[in-house]
ZAKOL-105233 format. One record per residue (C-alpha): residue in three letters; y, z, x negated. Coordinates in pm, 1 decimal. Example, Ala and Ser with C-alpha at 12.3 -4.5 7.8 and 13.67 -1.06 7.14 Angstrom:
<nudo markol="ALA" c2="-450.0" c3="780.0" c1="-1230.0"/>
<nudo markol="SER" c2="-106.0" c3="714.0" c1="-1367.0"/>
END
This chain:
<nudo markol="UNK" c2="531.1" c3="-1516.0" c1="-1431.3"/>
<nudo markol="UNK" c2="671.5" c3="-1868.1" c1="-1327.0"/>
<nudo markol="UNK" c2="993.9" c3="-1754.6" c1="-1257.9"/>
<nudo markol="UNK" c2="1252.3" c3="-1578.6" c1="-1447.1"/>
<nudo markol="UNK" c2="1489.3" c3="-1344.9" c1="-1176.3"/>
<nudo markol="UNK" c2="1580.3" c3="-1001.1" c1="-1156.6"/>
<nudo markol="UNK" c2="1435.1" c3="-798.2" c1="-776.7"/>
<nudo markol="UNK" c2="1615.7" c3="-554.5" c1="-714.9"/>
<nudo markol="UNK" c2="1344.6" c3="-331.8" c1="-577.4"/>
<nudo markol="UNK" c2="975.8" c3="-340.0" c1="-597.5"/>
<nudo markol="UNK" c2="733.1" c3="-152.4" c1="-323.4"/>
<nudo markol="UNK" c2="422.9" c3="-20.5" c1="-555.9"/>
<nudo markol="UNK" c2="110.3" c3="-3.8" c1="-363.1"/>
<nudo markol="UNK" c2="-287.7" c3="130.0" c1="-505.9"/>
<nudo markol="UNK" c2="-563.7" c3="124.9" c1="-274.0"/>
<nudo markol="UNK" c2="-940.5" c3="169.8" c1="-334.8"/>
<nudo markol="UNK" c2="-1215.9" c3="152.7" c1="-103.5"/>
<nudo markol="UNK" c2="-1599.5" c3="198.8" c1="-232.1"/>
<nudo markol="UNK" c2="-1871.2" c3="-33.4" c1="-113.5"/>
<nudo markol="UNK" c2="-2179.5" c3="120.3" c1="-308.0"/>
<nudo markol="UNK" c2="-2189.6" c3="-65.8" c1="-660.0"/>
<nudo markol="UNK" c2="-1873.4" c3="-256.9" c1="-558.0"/>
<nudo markol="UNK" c2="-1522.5" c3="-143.9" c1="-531.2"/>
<nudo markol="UNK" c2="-1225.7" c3="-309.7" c1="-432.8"/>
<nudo markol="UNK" c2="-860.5" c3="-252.9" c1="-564.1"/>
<nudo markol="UNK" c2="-561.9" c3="-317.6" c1="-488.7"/>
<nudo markol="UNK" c2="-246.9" c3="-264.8" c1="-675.5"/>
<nudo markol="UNK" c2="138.5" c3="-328.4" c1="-705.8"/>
<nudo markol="UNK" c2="422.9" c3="-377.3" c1="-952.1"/>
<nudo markol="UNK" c2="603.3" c3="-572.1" c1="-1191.0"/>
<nudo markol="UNK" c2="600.2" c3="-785.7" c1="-1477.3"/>
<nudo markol="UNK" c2="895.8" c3="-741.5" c1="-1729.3"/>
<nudo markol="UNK" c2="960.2" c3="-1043.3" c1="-1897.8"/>
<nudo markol="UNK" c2="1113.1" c3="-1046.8" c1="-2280.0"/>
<nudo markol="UNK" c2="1422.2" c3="-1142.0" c1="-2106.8"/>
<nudo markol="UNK" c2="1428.1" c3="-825.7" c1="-1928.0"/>
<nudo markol="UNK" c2="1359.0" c3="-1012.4" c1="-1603.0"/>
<nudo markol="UNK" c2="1135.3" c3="-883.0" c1="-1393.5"/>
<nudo markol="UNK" c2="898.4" c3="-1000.0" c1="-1118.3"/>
<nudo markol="UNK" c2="686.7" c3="-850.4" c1="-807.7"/>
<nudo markol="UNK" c2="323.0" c3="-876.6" c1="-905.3"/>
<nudo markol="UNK" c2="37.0" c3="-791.4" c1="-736.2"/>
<nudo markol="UNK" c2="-340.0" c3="-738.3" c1="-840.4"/>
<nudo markol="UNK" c2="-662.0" c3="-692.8" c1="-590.5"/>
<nudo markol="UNK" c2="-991.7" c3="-759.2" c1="-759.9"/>
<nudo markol="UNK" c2="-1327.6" c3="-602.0" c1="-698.1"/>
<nudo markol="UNK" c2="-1562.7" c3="-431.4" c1="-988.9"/>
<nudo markol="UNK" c2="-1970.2" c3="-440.6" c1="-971.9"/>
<nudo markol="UNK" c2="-2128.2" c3="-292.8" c1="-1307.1"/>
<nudo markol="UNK" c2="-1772.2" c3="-370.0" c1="-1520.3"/>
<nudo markol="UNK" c2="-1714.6" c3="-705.7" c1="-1378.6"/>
<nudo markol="UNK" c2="-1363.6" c3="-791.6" c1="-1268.4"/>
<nudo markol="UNK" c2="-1330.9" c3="-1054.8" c1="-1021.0"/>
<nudo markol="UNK" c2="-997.4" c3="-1095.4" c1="-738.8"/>
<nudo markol="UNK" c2="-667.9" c3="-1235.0" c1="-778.5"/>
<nudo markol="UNK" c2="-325.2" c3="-1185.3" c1="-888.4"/>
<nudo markol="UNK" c2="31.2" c3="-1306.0" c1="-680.2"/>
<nudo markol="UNK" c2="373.1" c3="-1353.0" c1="-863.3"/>
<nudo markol="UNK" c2="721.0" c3="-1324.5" c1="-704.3"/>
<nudo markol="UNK" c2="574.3" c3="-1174.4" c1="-381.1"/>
<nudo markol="UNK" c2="745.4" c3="-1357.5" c1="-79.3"/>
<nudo markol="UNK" c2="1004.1" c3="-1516.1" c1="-309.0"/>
<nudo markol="UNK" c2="1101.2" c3="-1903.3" c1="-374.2"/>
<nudo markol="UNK" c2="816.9" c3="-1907.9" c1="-639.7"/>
<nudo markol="UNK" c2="539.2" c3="-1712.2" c1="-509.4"/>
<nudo markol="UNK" c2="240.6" c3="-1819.0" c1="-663.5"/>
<nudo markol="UNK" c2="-180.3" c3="-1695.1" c1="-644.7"/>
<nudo markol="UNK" c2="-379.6" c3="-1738.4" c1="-956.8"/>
<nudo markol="UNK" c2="-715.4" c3="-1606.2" c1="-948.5"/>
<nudo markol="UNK" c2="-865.7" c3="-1389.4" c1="-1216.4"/>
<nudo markol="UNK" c2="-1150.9" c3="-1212.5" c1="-1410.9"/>
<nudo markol="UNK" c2="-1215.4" c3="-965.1" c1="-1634.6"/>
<nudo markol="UNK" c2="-1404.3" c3="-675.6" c1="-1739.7"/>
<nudo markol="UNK" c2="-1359.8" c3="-242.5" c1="-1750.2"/>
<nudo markol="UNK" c2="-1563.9" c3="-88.7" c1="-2030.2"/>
<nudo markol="UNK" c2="-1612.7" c3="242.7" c1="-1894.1"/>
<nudo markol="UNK" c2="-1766.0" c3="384.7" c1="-2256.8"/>
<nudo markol="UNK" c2="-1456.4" c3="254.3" c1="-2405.6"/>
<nudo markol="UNK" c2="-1237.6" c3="291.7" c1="-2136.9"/>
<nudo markol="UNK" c2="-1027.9" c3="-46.7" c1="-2166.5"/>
<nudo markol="UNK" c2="-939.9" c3="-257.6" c1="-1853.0"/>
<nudo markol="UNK" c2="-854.5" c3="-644.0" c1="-1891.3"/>
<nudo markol="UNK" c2="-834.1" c3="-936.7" c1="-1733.2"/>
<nudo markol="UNK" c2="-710.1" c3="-1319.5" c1="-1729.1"/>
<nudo markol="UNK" c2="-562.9" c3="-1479.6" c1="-1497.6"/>
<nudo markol="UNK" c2="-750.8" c3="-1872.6" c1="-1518.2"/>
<nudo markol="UNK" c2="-672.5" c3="-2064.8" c1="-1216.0"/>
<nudo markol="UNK" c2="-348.5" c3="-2160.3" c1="-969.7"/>
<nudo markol="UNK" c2="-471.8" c3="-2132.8" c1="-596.6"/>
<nudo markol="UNK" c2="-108.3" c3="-2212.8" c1="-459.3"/>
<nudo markol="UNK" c2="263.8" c3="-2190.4" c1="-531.0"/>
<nudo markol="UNK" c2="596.2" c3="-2238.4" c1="-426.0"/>
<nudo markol="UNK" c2="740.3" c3="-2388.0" c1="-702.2"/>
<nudo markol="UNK" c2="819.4" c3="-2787.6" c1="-712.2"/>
<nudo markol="UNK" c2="477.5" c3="-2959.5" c1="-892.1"/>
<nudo markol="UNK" c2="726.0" c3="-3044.2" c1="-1135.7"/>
<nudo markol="UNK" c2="786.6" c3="-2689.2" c1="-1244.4"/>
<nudo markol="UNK" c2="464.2" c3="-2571.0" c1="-1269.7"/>
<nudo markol="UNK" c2="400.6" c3="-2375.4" c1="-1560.6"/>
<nudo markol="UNK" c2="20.0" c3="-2290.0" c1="-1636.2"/>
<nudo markol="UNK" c2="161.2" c3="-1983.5" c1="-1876.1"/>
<nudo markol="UNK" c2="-163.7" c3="-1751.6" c1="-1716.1"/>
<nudo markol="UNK" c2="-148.6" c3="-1394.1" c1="-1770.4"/>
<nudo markol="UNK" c2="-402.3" c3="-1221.0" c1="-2024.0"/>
<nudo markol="UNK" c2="-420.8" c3="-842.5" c1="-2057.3"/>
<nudo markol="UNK" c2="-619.7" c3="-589.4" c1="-2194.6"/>
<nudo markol="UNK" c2="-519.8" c3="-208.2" c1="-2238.6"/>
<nudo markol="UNK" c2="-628.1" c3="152.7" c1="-2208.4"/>
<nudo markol="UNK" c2="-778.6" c3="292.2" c1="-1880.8"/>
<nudo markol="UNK" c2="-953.1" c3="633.3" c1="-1853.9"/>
<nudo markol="UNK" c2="-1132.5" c3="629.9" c1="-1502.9"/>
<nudo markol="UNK" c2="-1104.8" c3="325.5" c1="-1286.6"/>
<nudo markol="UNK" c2="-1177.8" c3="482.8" c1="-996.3"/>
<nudo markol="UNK" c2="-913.1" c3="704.7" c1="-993.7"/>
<nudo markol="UNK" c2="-631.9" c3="597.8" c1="-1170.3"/>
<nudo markol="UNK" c2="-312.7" c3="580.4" c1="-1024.1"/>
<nudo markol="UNK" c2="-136.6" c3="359.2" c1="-1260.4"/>
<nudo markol="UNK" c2="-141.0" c3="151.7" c1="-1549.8"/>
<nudo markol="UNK" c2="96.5" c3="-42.9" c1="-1799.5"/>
<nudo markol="UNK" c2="100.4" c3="-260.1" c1="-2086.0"/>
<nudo markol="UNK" c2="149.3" c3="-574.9" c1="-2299.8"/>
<nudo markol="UNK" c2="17.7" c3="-888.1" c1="-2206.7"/>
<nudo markol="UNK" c2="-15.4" c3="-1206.0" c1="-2367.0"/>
<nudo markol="UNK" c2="68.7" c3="-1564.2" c1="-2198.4"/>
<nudo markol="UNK" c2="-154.9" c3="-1867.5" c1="-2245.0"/>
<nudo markol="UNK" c2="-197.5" c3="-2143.8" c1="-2160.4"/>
<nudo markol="UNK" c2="-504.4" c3="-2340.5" c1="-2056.5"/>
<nudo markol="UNK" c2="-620.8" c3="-2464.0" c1="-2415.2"/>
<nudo markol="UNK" c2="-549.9" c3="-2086.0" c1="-2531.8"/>
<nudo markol="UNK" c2="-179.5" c3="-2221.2" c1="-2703.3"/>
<nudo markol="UNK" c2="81.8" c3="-1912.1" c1="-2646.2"/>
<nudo markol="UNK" c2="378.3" c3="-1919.6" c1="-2369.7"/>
<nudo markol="UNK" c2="561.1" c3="-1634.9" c1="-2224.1"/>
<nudo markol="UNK" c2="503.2" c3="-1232.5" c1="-2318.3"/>
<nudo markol="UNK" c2="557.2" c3="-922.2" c1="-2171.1"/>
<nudo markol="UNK" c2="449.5" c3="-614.5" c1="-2010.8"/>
<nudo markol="UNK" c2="281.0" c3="-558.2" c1="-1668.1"/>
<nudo markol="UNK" c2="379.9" c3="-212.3" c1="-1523.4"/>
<nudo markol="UNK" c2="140.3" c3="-149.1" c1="-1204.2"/>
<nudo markol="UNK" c2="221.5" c3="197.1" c1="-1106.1"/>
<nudo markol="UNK" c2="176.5" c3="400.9" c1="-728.6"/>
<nudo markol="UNK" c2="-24.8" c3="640.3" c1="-544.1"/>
<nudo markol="UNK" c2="-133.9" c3="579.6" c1="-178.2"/>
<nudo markol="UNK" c2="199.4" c3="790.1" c1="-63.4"/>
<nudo markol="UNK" c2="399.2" c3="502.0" c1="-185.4"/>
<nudo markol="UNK" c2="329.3" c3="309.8" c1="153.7"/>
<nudo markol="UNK" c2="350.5" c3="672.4" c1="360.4"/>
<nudo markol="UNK" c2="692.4" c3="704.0" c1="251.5"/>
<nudo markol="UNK" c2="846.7" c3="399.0" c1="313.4"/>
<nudo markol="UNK" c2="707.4" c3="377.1" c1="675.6"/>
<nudo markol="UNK" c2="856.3" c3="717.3" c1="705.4"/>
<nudo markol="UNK" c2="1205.9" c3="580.9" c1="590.4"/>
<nudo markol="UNK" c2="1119.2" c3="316.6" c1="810.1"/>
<nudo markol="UNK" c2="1127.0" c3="516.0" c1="1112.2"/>
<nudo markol="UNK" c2="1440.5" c3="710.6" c1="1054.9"/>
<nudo markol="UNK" c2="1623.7" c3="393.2" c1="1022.7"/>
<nudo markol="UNK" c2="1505.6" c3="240.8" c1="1312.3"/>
<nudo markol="UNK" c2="1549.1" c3="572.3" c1="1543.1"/>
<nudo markol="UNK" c2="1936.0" c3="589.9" c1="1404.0"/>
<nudo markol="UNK" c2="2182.0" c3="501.4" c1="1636.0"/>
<nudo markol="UNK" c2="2441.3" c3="484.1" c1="1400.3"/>
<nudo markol="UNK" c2="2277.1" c3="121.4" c1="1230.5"/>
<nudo markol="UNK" c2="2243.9" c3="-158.2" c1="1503.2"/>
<nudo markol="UNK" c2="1952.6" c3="-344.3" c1="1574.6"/>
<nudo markol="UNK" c2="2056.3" c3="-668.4" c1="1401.5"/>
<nudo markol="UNK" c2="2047.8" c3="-426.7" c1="1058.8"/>
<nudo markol="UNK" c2="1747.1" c3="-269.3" c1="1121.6"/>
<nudo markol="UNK" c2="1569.7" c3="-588.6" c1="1189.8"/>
<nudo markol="UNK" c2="1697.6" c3="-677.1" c1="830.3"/>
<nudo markol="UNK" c2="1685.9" c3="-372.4" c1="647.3"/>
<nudo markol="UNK" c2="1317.6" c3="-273.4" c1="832.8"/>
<nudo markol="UNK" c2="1163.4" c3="-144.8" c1="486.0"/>
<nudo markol="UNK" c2="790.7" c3="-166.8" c1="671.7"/>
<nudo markol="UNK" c2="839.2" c3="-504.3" c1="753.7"/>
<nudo markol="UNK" c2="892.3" c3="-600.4" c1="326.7"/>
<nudo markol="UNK" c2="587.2" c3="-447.9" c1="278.8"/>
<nudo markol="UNK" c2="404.5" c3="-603.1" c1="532.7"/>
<nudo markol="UNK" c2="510.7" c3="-931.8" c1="429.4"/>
<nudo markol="UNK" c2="371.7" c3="-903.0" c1="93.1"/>
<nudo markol="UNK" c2="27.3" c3="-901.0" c1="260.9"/>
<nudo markol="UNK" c2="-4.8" c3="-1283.4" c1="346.3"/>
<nudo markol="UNK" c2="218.1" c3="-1563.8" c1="210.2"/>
<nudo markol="UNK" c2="465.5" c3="-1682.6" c1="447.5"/>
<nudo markol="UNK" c2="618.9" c3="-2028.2" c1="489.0"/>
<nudo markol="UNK" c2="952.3" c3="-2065.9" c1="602.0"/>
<nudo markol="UNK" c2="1217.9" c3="-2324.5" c1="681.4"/>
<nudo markol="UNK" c2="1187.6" c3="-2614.1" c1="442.6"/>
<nudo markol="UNK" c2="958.4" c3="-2471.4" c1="158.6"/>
<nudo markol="UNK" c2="679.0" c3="-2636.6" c1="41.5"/>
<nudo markol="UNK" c2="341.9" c3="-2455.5" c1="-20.2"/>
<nudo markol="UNK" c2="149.0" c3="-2635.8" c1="-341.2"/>
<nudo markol="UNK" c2="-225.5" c3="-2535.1" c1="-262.5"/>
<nudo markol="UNK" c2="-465.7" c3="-2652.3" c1="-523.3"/>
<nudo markol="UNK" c2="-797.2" c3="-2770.8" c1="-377.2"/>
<nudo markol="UNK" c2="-1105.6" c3="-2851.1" c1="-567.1"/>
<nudo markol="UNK" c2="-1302.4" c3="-2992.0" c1="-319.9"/>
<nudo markol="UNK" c2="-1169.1" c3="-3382.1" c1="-167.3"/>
<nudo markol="UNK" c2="-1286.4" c3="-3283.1" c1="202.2"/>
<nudo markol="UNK" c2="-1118.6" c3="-2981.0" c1="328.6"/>
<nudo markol="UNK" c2="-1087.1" c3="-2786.1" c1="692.3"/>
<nudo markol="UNK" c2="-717.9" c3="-2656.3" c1="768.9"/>
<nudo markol="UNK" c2="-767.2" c3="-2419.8" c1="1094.2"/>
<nudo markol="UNK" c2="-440.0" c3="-2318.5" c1="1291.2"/>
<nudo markol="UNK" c2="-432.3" c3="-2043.0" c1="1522.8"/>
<nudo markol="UNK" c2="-205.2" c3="-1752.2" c1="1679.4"/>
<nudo markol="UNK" c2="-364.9" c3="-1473.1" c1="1530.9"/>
<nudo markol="UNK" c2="-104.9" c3="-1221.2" c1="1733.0"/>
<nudo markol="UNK" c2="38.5" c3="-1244.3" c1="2050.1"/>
<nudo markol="UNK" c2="-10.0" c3="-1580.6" c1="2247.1"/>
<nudo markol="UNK" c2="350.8" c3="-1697.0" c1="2346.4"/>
<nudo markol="UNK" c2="359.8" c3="-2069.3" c1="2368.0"/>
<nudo markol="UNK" c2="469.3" c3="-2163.8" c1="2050.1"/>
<nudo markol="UNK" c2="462.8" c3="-2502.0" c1="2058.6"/>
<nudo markol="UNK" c2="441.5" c3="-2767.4" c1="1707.8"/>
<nudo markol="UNK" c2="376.8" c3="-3104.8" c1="1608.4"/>
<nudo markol="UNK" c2="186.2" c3="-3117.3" c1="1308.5"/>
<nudo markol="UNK" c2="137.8" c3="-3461.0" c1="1036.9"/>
<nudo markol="UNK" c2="-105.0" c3="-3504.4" c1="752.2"/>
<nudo markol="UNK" c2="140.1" c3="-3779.5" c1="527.0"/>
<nudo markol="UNK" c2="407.5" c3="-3811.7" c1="786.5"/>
<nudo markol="UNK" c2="119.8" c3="-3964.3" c1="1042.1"/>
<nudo markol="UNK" c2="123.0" c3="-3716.2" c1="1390.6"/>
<nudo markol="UNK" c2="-179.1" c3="-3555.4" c1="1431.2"/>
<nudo markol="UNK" c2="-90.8" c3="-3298.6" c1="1693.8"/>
<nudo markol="UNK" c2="125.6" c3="-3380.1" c1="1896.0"/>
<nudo markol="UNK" c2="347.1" c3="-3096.4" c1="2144.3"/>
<nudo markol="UNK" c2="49.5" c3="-2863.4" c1="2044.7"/>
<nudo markol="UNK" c2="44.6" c3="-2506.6" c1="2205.1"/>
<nudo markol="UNK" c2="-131.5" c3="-2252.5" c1="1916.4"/>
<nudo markol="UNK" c2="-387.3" c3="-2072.0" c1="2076.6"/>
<nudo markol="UNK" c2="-591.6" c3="-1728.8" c1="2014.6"/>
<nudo markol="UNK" c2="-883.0" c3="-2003.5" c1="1899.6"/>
<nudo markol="UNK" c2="-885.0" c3="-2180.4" c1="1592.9"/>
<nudo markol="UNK" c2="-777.4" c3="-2557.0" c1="1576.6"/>
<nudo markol="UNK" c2="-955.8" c3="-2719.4" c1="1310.3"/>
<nudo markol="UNK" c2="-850.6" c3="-3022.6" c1="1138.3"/>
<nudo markol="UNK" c2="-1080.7" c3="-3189.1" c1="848.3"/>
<nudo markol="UNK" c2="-898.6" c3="-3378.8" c1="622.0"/>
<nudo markol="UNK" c2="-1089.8" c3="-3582.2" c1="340.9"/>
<nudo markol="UNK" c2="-823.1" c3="-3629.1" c1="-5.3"/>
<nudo markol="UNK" c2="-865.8" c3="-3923.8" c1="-136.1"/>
<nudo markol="UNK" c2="-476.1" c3="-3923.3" c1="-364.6"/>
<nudo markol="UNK" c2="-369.4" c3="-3666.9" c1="-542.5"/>
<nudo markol="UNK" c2="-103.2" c3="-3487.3" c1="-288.5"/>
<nudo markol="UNK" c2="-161.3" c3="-3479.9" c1="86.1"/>
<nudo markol="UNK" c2="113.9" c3="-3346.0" c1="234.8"/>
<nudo markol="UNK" c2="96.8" c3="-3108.5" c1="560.1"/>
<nudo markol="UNK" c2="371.4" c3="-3077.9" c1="777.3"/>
<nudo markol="UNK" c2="444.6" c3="-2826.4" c1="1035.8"/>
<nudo markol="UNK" c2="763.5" c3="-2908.9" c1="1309.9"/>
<nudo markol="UNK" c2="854.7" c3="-2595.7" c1="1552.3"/>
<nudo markol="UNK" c2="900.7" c3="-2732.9" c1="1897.1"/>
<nudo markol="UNK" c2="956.4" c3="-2413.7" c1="2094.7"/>
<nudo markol="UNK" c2="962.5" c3="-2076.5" c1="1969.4"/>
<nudo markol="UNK" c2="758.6" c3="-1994.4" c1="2256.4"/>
<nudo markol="UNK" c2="873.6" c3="-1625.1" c1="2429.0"/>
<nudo markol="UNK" c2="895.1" c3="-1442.4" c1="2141.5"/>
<nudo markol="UNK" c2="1082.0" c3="-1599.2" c1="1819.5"/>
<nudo markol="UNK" c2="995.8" c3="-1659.7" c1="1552.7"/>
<nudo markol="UNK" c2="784.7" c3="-2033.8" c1="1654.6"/>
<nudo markol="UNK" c2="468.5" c3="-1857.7" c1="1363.2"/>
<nudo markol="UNK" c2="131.7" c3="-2050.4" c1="1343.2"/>
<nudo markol="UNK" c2="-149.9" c3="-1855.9" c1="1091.8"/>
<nudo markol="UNK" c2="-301.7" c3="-2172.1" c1="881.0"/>
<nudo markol="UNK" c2="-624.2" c3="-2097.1" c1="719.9"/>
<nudo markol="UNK" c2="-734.3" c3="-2424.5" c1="422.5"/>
<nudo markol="UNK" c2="-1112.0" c3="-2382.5" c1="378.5"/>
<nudo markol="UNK" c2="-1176.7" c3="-2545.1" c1="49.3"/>
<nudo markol="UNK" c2="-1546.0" c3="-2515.2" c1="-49.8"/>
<nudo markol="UNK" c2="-1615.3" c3="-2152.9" c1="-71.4"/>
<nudo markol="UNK" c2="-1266.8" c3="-2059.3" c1="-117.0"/>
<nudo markol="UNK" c2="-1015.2" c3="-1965.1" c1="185.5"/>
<nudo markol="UNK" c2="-678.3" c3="-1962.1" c1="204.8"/>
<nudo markol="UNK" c2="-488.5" c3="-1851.5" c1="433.1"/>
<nudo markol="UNK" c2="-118.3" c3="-1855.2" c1="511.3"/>
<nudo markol="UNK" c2="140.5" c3="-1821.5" c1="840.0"/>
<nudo markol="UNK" c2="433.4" c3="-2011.8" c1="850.6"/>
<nudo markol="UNK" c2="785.9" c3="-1866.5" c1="1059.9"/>
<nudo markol="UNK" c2="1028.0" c3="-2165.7" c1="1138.8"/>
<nudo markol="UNK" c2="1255.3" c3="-2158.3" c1="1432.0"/>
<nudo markol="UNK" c2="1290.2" c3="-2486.2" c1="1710.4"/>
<nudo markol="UNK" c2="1345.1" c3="-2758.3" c1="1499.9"/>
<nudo markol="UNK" c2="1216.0" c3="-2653.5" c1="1150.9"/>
<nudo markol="UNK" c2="952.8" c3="-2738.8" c1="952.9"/>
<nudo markol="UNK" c2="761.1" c3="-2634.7" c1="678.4"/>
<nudo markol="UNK" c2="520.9" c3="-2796.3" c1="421.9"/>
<nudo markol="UNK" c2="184.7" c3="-2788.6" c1="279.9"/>
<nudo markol="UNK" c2="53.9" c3="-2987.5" c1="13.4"/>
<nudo markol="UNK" c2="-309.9" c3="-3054.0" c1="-105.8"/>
<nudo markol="UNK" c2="-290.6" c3="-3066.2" c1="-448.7"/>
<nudo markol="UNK" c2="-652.6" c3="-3239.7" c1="-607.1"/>
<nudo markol="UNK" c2="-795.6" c3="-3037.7" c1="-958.3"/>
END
């Protein structure tokens, strides 16, 4: 809910795998502001004895994207679901334009376990409880969601009537996919909020091994220096000791197959975080350590 534009589609997504007491969940959909905007949300939590515990993300793959973790609780005799959304993990959005307006809903859910969709009110709060931004969360899909739109996919991509250039950009899979992990591209800034003042960033190639080649600073001083990623992770500890560090990643090559992408994994404390950044020769992309 930190920023206010209209998609113009949404993929919905519901999975749900069982792990004896604890189940994992996954959904996907929107959240229609008063102003009739709306914005690609996504929810994936797990639930042992009516605890809530996961995440949410905002403005999936967009100029604001932004992870908030959450908790709540399902009350199976009463059948209500709700959670709160109480702490930023990143975003995309300048520091300046932060807005801690967190997400708190509660509504009506008859089975956990197998419900398909659900919709409703929320409220926005901020941190000392003082009311933001409303609106209404609409999380809505069935598993066959996904099957279809790889099955779209494929006819596209089999056409011979669309060229290649347009099926690279049109590849429906692809927008799913991408909703998965946030991606860093060409001059965008990642805001990750760390809790912890010594942290571990790991870099890796966590596909194909092509060469990709990168320098990479920690507050404009070089650490690595014409560094090829590698199948094994590169760790790099960095201790905080102001309130921003900044991270920068430079694409030297884009090795043998574009685009130059390095997976980046920030181990704060018990948390992970992980992200991949896609730049082409001569871009860069940032990460900045922001201190709680």
């Amino acid at each position: 809910m930190y920023l206010r534009r209209i998609l113009f589609f949404t993929y919905f997504l519901l999975g749900a795998t069982a792990y004896g007491q604890l189940t994992a969940y996954e959904y996907m959909g929107v959240i229609k502001l008063n102003d009739s905007a709306f914005i690609s949300y996504k929810l994936a939590f797990e639930e042992v004895d009516g605890r809530v515990q996961g995440y949410s993300m905002a403005d999936l793959g967009g100029k604001h994207e932004t992870k908030s973790n959450i908790k709540g609780i399902y009350d199976s005799e009463n059948k209500i679901f709700s959670f709160a959304e109480y702490d930023i993990v990143y975003t995309k959005s300048p520091l300046g334009e932060v807005d801690m307006c967190l997400i708190n809903f509660e509504g009506k859910m008859r089975n956990l376990e197998n419900n398909k969709a659900f919709s409703g009110d929320f409220k926005g709060l901020y941190p000392d409880k003082s009311s933001c931004l409303d609106g209404m969360l609409i999380m809505s899909a069935t598993e066959e969601a996904q099957a279809r739109i790889a099955k779209l996919d494929k006819k596209i991509q089999k056409s011979k009537k669309v060229s290649q250039e347009l099926k690279d950009r049109i590849s429906a899979k692809r927008s799913v996919d991408t909703l998965t992990m946030s991606i860093v591209r060409k001059n965008e800034n990642l805001n990750v909020f760390t809790k912890t003042k010594d942290v571990v960033i790991s870099i890796y190639d966590s596909g194909k091994v092509d060469d990709d080649r990168i320098n990479l600073f920690v507050d404009d001083i070089l650490i690595l220096e014409d560094y090829s990623i590698e199948k094994a992770k590169k760790q790099i500890p960095i201790t905080i000791t102001k309130k921003t560090t900044v991270v920068r990643v430079e694409a030297l090559t884009e090795g043998t197959s574009a685009p130059n992408t390095v997976k980046v994994e920030i181990k704060d404390g018990p948390s992970l975080i992980t992200t991949r950044t896609s730049l082409k020769t001569g871009e860069k992309a940032e990460l900045t350590l922001v201190r709680q």
